[in-house]
gemmi code that builds the backbone of each chain (N, CA, C; Angstrom):
import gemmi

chains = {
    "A": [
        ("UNK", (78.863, 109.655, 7.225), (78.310, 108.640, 6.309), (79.240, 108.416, 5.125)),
        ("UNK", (80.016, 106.972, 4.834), (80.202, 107.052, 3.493), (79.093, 107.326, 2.436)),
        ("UNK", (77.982, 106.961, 2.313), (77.376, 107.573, 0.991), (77.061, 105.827, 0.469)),
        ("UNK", (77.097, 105.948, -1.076), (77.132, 104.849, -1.629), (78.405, 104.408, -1.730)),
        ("UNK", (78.558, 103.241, -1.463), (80.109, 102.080, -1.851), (79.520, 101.611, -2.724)),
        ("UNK", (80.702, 100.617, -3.855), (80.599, 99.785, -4.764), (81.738, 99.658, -4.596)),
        ("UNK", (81.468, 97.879, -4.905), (82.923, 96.813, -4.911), (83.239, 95.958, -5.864)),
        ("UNK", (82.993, 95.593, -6.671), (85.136, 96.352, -6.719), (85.009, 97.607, -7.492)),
        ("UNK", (86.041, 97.990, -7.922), (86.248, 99.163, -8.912), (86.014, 98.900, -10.073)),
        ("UNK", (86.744, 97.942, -10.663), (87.214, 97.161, -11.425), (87.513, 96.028, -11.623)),
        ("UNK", (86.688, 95.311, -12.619), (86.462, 93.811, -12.782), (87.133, 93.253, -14.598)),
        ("UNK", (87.941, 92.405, -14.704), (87.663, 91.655, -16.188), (86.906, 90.329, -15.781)),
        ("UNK", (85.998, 90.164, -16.589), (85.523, 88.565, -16.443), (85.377, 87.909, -18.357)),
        ("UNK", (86.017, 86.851, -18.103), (85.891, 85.911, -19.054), (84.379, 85.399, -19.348)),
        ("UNK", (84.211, 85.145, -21.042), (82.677, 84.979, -21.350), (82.600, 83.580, -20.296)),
        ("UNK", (81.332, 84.148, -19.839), (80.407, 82.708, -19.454), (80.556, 82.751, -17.563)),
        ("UNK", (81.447, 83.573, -17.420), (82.046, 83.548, -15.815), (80.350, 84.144, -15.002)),
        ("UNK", (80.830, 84.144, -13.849), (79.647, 84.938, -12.806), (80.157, 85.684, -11.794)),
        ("UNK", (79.607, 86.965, -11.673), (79.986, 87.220, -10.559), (79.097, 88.559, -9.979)),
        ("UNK", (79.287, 89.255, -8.562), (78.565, 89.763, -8.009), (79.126, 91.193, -8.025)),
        ("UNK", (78.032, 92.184, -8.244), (78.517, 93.665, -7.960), (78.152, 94.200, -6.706)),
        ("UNK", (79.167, 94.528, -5.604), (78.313, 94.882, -4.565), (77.984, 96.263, -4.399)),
        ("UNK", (76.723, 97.001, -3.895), (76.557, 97.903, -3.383), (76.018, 98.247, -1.866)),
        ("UNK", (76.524, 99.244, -1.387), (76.121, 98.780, 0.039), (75.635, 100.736, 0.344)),
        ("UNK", (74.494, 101.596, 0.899), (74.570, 102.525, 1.689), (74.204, 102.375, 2.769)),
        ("UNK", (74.724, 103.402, 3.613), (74.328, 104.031, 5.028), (73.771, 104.841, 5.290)),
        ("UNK", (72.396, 105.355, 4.490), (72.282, 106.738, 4.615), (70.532, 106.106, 4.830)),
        ("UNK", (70.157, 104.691, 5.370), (68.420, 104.107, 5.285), (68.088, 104.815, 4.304)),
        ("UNK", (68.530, 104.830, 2.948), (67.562, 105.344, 1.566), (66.519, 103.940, 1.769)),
        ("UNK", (65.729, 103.583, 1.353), (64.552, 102.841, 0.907), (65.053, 102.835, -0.709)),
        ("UNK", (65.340, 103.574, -1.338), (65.082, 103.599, -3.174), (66.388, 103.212, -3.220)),
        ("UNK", (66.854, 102.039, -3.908), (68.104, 101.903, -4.629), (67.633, 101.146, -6.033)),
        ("UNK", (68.868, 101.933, -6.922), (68.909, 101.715, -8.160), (70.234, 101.034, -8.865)),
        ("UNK", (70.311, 99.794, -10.219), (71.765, 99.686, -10.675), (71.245, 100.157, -12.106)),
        ("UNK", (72.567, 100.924, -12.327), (72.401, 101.563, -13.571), (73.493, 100.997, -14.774)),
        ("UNK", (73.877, 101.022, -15.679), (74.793, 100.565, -16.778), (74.675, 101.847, -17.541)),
        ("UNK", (76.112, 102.033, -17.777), (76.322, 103.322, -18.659), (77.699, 103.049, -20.127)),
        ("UNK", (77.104, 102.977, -21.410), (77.740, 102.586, -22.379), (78.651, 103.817, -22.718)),
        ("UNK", (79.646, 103.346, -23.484), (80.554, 104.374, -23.761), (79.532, 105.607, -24.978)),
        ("UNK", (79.449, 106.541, -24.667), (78.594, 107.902, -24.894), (77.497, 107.627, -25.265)),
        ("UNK", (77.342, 107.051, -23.855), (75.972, 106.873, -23.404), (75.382, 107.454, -22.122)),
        ("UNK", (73.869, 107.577, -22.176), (73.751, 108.048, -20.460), (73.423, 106.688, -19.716)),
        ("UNK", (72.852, 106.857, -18.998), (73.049, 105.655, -18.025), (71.341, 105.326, -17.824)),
        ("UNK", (71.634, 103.428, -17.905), (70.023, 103.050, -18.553), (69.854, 102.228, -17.639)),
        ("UNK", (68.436, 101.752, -16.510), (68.503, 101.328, -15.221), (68.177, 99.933, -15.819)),
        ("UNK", (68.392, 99.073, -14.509), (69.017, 98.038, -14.959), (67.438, 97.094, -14.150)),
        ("UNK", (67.710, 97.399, -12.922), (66.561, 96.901, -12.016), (67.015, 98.425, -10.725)),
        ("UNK", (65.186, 98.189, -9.967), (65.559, 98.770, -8.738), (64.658, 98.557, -7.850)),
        ("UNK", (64.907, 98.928, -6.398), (63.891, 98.098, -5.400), (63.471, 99.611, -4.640)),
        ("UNK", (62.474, 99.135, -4.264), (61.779, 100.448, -3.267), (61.972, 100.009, -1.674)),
        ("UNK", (62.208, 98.941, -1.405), (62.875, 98.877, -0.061), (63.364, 97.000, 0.066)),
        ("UNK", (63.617, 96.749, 1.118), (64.077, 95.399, 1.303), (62.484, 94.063, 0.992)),
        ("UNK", (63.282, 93.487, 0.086), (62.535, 92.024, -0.256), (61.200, 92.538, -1.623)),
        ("UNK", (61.845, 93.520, -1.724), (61.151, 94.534, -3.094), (62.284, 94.694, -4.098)),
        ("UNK", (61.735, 93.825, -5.136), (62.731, 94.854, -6.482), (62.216, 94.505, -7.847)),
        ("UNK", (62.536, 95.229, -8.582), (61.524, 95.626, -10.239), (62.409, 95.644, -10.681)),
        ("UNK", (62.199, 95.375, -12.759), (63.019, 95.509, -13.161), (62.683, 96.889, -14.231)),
        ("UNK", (63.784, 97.230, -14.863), (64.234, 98.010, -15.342), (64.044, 98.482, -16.501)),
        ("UNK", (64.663, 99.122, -17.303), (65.026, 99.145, -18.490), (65.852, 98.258, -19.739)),
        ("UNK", (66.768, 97.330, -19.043), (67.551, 96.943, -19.472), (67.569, 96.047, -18.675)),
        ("UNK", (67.002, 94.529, -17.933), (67.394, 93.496, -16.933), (67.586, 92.288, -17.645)),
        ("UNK", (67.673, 91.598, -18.726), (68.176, 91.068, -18.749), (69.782, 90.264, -18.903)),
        ("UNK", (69.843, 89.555, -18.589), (71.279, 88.625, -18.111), (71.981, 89.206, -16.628)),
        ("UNK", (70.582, 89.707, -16.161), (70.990, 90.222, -14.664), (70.063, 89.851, -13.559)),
        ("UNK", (70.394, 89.451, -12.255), (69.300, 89.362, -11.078), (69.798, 90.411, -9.818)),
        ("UNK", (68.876, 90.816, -9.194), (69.040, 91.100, -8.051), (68.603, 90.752, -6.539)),
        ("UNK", (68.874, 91.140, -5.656), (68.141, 90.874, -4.437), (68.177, 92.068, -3.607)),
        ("UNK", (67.532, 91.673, -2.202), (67.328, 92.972, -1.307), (66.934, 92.315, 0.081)),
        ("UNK", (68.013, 91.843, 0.520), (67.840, 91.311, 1.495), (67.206, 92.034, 3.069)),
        ("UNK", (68.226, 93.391, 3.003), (68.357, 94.125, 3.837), (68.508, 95.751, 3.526)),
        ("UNK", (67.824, 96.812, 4.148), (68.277, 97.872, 3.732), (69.517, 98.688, 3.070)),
        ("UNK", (70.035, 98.112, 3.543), (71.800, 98.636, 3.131), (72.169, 98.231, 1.866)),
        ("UNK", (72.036, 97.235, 1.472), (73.014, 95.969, 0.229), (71.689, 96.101, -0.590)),
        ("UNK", (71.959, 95.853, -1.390), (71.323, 95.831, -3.453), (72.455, 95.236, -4.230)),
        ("UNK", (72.767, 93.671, -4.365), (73.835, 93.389, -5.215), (73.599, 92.983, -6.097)),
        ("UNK", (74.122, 93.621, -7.389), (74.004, 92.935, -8.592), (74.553, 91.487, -9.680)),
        ("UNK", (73.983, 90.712, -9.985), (74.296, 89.632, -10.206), (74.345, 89.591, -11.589)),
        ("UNK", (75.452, 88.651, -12.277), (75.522, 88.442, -13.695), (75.931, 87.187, -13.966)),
        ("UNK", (75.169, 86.321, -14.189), (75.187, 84.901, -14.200), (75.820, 84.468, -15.312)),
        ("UNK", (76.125, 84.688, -16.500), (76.457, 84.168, -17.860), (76.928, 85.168, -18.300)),
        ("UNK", (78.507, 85.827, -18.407), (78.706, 86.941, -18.764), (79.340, 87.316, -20.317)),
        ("UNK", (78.230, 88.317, -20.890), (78.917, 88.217, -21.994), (79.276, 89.473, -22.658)),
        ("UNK", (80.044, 89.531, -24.228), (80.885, 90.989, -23.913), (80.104, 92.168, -23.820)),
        ("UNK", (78.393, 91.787, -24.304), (77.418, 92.950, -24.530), (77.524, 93.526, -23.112)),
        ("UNK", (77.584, 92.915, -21.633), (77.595, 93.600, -20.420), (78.668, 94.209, -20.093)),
        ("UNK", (79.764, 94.397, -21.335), (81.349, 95.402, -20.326), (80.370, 96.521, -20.658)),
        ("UNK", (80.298, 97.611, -19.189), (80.263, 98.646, -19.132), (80.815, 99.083, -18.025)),
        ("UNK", (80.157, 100.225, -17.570), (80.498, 100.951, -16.123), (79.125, 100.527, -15.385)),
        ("UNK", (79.138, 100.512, -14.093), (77.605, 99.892, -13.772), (77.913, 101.190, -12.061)),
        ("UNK", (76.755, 101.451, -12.498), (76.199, 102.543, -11.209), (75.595, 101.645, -10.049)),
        ("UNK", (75.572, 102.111, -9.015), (74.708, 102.017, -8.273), (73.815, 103.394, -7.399)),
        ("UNK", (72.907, 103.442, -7.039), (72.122, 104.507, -6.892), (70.952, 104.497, -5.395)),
        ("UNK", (71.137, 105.265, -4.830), (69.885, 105.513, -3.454), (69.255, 107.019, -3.427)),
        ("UNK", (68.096, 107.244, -3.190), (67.434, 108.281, -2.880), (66.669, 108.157, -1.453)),
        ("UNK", (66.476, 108.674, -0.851), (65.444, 109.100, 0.288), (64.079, 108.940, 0.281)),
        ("UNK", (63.437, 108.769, 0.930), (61.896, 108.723, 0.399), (61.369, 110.076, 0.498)),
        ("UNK", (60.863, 110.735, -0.361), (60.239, 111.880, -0.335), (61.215, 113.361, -1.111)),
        ("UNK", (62.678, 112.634, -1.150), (63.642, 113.404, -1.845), (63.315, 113.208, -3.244)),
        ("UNK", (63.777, 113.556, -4.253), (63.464, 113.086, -5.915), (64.764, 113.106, -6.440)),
        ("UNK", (66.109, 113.614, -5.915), (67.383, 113.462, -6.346), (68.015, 112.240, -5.819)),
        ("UNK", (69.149, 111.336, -6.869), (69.630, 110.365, -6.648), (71.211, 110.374, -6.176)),
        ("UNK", (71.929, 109.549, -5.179), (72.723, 109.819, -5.049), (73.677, 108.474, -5.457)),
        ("UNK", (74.515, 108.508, -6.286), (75.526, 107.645, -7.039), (77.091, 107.247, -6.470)),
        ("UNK", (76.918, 106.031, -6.595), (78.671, 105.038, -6.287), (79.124, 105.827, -7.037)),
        ("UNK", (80.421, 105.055, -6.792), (81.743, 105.728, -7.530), (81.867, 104.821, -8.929)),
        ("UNK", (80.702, 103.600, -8.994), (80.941, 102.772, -10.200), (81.904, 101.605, -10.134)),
        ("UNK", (81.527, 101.001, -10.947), (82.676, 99.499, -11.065), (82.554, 99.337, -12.859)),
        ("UNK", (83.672, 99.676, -13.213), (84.103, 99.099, -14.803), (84.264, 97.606, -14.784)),
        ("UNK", (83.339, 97.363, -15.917), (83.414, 95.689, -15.711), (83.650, 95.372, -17.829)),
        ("UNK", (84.915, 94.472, -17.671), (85.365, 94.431, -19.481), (84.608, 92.754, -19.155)),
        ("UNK", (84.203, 92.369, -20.065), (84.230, 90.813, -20.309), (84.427, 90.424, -21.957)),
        ("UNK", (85.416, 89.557, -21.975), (86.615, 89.305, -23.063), (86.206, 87.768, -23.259)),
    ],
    "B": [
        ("UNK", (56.959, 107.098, -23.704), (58.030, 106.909, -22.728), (58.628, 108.568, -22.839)),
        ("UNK", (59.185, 108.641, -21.731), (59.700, 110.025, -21.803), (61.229, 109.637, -22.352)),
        ("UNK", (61.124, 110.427, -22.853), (62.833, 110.650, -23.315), (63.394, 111.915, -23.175)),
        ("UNK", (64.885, 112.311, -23.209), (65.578, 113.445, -23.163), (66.345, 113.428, -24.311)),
        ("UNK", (66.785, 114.513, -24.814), (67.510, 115.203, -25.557), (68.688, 116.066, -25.602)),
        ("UNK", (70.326, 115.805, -25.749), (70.949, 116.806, -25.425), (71.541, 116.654, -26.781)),
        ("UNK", (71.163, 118.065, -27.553), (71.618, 117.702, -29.193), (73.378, 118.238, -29.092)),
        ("UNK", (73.981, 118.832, -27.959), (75.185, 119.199, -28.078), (76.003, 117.817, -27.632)),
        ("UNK", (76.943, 117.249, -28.752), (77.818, 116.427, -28.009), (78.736, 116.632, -27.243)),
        ("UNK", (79.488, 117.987, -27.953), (80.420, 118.412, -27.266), (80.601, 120.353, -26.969)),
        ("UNK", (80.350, 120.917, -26.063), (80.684, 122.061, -25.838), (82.109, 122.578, -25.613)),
        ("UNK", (82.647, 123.956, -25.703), (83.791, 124.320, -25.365), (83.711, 125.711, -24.445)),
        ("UNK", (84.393, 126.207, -23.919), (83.789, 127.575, -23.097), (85.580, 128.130, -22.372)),
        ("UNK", (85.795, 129.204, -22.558), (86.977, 129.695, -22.325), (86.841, 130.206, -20.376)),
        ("UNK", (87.578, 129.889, -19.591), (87.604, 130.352, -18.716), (87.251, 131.532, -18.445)),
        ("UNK", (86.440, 131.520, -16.994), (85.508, 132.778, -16.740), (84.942, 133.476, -17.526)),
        ("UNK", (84.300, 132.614, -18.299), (83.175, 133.098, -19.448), (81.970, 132.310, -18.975)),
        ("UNK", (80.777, 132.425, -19.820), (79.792, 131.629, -19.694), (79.557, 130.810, -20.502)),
        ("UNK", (78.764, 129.618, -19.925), (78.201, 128.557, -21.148), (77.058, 128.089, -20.779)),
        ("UNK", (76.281, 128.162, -21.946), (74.464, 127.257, -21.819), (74.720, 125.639, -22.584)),
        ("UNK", (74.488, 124.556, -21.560), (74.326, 123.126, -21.982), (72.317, 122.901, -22.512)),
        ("UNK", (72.201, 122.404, -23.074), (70.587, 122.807, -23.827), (70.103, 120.847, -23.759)),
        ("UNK", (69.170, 120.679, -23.350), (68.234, 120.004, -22.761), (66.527, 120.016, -23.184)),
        ("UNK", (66.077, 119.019, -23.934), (65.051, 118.572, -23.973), (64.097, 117.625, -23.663)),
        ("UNK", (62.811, 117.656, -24.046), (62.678, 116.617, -22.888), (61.191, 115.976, -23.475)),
        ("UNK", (60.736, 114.772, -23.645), (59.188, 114.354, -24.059), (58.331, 114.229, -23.201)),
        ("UNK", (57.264, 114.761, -22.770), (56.401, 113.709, -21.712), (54.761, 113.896, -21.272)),
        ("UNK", (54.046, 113.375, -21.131), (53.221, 113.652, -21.120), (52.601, 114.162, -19.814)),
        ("UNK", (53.457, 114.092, -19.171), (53.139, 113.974, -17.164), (52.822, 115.443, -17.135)),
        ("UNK", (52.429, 115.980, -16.145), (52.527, 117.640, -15.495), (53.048, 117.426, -14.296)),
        ("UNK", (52.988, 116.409, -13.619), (54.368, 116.145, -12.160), (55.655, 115.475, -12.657)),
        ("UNK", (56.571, 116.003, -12.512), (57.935, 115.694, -12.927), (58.767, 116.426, -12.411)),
        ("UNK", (60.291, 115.809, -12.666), (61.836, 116.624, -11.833), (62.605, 116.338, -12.825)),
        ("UNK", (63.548, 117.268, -12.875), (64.610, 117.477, -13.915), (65.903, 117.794, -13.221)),
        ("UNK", (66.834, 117.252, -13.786), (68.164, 117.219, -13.109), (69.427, 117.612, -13.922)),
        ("UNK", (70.307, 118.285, -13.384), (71.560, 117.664, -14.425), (72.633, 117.254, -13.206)),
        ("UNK", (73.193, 116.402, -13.633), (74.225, 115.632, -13.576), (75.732, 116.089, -13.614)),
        ("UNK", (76.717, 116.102, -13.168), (77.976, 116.466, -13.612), (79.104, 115.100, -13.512)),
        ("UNK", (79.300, 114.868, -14.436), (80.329, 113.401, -14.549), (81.888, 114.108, -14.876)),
        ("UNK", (82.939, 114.392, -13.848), (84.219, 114.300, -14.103), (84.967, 113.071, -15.156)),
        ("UNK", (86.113, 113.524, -14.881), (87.042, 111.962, -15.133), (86.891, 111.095, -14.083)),
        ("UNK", (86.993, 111.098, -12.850), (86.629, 110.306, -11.994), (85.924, 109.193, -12.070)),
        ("UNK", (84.901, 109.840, -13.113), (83.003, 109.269, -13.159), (82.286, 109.054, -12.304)),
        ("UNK", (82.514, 109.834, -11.197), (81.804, 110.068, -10.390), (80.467, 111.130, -10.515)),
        ("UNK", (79.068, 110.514, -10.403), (77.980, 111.154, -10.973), (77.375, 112.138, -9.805)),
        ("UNK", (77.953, 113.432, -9.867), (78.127, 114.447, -9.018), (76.152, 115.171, -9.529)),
        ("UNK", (75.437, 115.410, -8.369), (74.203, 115.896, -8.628), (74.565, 117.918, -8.960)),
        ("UNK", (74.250, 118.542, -9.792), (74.225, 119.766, -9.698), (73.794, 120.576, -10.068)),
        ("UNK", (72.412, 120.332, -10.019), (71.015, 121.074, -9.654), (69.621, 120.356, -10.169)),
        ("UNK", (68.675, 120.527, -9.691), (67.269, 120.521, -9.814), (65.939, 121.157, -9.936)),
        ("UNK", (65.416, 120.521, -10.769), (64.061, 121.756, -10.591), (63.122, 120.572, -10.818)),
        ("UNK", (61.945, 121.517, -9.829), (60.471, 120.467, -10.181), (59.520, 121.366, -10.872)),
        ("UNK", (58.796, 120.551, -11.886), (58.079, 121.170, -12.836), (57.237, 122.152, -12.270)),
        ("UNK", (56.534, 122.089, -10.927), (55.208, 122.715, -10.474), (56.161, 124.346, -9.962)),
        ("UNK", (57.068, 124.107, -10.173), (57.670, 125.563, -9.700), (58.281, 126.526, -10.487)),
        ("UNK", (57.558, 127.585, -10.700), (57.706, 128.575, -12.140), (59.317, 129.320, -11.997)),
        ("UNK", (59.797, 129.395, -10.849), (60.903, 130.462, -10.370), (61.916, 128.864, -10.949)),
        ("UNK", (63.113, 129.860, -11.750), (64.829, 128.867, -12.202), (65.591, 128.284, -10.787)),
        ("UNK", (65.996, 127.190, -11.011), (66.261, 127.296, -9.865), (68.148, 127.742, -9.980)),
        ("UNK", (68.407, 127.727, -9.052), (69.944, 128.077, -8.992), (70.707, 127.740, -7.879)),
        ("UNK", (71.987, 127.239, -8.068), (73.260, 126.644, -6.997), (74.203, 127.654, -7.522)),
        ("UNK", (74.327, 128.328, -6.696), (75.962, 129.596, -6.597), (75.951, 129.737, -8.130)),
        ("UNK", (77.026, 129.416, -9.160), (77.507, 129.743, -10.823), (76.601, 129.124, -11.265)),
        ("UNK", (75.798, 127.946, -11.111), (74.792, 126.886, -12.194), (73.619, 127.503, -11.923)),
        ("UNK", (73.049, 127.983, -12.679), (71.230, 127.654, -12.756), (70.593, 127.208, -14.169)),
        ("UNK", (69.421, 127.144, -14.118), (69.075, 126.856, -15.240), (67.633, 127.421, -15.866)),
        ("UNK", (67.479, 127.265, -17.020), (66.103, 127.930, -17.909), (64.980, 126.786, -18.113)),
        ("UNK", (64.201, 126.977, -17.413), (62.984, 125.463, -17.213), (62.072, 126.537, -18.201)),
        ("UNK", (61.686, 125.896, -19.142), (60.680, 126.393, -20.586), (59.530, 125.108, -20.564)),
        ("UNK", (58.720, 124.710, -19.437), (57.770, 123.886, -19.573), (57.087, 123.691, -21.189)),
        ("UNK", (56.431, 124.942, -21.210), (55.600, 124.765, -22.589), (56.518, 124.216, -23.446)),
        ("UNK", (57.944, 124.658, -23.548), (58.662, 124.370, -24.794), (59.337, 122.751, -24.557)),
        ("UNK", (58.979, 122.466, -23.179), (59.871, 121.498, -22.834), (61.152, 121.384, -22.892)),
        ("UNK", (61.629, 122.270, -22.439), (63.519, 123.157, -22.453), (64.035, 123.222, -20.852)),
        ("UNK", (64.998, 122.894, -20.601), (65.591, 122.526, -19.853), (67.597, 122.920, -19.821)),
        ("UNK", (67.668, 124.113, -19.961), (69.481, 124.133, -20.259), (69.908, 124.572, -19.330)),
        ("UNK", (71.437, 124.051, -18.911), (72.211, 124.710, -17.640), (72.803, 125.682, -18.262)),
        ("UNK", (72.871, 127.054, -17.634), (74.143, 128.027, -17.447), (74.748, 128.084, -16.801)),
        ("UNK", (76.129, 127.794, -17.221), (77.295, 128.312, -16.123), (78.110, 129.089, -16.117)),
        ("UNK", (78.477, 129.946, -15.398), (78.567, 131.167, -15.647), (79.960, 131.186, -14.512)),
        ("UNK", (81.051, 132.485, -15.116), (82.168, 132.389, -14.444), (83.479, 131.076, -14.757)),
        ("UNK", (82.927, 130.414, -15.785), (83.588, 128.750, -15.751), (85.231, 128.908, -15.262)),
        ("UNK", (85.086, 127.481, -14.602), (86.414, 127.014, -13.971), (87.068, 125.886, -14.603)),
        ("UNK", (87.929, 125.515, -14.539), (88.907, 124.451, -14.998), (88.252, 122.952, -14.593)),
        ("UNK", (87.558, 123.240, -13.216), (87.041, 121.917, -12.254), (85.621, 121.403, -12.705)),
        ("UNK", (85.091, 122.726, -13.603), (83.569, 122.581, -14.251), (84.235, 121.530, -15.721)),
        ("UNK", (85.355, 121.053, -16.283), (85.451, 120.395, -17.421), (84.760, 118.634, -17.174)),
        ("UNK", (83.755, 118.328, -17.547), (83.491, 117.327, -17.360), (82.601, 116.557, -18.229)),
        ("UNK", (81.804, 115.419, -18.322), (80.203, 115.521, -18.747), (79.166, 116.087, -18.184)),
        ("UNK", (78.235, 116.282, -18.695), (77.144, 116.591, -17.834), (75.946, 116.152, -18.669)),
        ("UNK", (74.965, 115.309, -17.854), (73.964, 114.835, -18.145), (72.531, 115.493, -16.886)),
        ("UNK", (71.799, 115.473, -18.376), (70.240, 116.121, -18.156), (69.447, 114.536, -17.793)),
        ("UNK", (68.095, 114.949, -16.838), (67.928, 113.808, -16.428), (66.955, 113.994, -16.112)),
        ("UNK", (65.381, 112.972, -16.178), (63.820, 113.675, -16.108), (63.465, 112.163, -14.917)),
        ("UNK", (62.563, 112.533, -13.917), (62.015, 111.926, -13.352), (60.732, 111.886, -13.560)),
        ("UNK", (59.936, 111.511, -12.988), (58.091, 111.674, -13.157), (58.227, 111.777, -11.490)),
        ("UNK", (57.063, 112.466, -11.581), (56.360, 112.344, -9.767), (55.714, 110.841, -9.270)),
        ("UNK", (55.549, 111.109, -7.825), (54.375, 110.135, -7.775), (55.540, 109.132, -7.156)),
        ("UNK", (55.173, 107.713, -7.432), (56.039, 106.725, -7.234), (56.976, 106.147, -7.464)),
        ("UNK", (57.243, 106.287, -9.574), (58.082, 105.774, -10.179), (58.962, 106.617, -10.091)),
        ("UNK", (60.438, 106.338, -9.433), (61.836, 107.162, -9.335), (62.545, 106.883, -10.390)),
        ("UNK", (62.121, 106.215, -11.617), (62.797, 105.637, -12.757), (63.568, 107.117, -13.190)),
        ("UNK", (65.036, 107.001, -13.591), (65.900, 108.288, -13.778), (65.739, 108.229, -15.375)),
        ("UNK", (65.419, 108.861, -16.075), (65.421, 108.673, -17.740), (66.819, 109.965, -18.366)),
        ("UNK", (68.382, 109.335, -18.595), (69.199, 109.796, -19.169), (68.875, 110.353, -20.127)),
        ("UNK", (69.595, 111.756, -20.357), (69.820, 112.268, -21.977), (71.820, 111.261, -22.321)),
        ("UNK", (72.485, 111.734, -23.398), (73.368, 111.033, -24.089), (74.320, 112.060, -23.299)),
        ("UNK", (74.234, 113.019, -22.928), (75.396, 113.502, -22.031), (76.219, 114.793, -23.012)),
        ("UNK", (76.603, 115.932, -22.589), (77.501, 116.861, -22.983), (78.990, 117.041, -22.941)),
        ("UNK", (79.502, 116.486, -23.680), (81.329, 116.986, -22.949), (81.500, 118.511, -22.982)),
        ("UNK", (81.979, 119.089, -21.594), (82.352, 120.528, -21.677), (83.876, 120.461, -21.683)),
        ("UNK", (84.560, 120.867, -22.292), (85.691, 121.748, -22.170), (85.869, 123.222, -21.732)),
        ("UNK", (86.744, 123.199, -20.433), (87.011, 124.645, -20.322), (88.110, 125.138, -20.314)),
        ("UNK", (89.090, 126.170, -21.650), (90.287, 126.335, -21.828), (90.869, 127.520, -21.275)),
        ("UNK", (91.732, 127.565, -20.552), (92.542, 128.351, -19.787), (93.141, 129.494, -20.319)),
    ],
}
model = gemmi.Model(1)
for chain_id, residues in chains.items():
    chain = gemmi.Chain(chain_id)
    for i, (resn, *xyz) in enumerate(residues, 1):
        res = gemmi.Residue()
        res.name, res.seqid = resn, gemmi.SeqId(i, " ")
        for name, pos in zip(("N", "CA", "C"), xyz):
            atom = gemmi.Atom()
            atom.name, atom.element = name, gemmi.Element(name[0])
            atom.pos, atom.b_iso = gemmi.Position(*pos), 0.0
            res.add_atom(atom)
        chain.add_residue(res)
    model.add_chain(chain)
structure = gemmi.Structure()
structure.add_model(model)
structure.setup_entities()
């Protein structure tokens, strides 16, 4: 199993641009989560879905959408980007019945 | 809302010595999970260890375990033996039982471990 992916690594986007964060697992979690983590900060959820064509929001959702088309993919969307969203952005799956989360490798995103 | 607490910003710990990271925690629940976290340079958010509230025994992974103080609402990792590969962040992390998997961050620990 890769685990969790996230695509890209690394993003700059110019104010006002759009674009998509992908996350994708293989492991049929049901629970995926996107997280945003500020510089010394912990990491504050953004939205998350409990399985496909299900998703809630968060702690922190606005200037963000998501979807859930399919088990695997949870991509995060940022329609109007502005510099308050450069962070690091997680993505996250658990198991059903597990209570530990298992985490991407992240995508740093600057917007200038 | 539950919140966490890690009043250390930054720890230091000399090789193959020990160190306690200290963890607090608000909540009103009696079903809950507690986590910490280990964040390299990488930033890769490495899981490394857990405990659920309903279970009185610490739990422990090989060098990490930790001191679960329900009443006090205390929560700290020891690590014990430290390695060069243990230098990282590490974040404390509270779940609730039940349905909501919402992860509630503490602000995170930098460890240093000097050779």
């Amino acid at each position: 199993n890769a685990g969790v992916t996230q695509t890209p690594k690394f993003r700059i986007l110019k104010i006002g641009q759009s674009m998509t964060l992908q996350c994708t697992q293989d492991m049929n979690h049901n629970y995926m989560y996107w997280y945003r983590q500020d510089p010394g900060m912990g990491l504050k959820l953004i939205y998350y879905s409990v399985g496909a064509g299900i998703t809630d929001k968060g702690e922190v959702p606005n200037g963000y959408n998501v979807s859930r088309s399919t088990t695997e993919d949870f991509p995060l969307r940022l329609e109007l980007a502005a510099p308050s969203q450069t962070s690091v952005y997680f993505c996250a799956s658990n198991p059903p019945g597990r209570a530990e989360q298992y985490f991407g490798p992240g995508t740093r995103l600057t917007v200038t | 809302a539950q919140t966490v607490t890690q009043s250390q910003p930054e720890m230091s710990v000399q090789e193959a010595e020990t160190v306690t990271l200290s963890c607090t925690y608000d909540t009103s629940e009696s079903d809950y999970y507690l986590f910490w976290y280990k964040q390299p340079p990488s930033r890769q958010m490495i899981l490394v260890i857990r405990q659920e509230a309903y279970k009185q025994q610490n739990a422990t992974e090989n060098r990490f375990s930790v001191n679960f103080q329900k009443a006090a609402k205390s929560f700290s990792l020891k690590i014990s033996d430290s390695q060069l590969g243990d230098a990282a962040m590490y974040f404390c992390a509270y779940r609730t039982g039940g349905s909501n998997y919402k992860l509630t961050f503490g602000k995170g620990t930098l460890l240093t471990v000097n050779p």
